[in-house]
N, C-alpha and C positions, 0 to 999 in steps of 0.2 A: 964651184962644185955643181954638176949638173947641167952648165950650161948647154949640154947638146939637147937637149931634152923641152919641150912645153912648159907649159905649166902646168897640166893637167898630162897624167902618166898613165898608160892602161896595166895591166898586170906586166906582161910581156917586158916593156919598159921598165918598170918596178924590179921585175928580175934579175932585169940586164944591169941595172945600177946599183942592186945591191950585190950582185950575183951570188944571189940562193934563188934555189929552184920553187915551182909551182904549189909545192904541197907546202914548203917555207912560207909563201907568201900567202895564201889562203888561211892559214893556220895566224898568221899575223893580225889579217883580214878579221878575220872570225872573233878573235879576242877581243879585238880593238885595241892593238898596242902599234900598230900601223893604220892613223886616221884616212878614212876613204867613206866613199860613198856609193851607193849604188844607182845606175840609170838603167831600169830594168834590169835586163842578166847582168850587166858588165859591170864590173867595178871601174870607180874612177878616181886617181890617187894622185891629191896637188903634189906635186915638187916641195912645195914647203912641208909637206907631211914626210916627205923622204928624208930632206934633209934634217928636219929636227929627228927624226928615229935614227937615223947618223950618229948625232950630235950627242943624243941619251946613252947611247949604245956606246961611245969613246969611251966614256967616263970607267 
């Protein structure tokens, strides 16, 4: 799962893997039910935070 992808995901990416859009993922961001972190402006989202919100979200 994800193997095309870093380890570290910018939004854009994030999108692309879950494919939901910007306001999706922000709103994700914002809650804290998609773990990330910020480096100045930019959010930065492990692959492993992808896949476990994947994984939560099957069930």
């Amino acid at each position: 799962m994800l193997e095309e992808y870093q380890d570290i995901l910018t939004v854009d990416e994030a999108c692309e893997a879950l494919r939901i859009g910007y306001n999706a993922i922000y709103e994700l961001l914002r809650t804290g039910k998609l773990k990330a972190y910020r480096n100045g402006r930019v959010w930065r989202i492990p692959k492993v935070a992808v896949q476990d919100f994947i994984l939560q979200h099957m069930k």
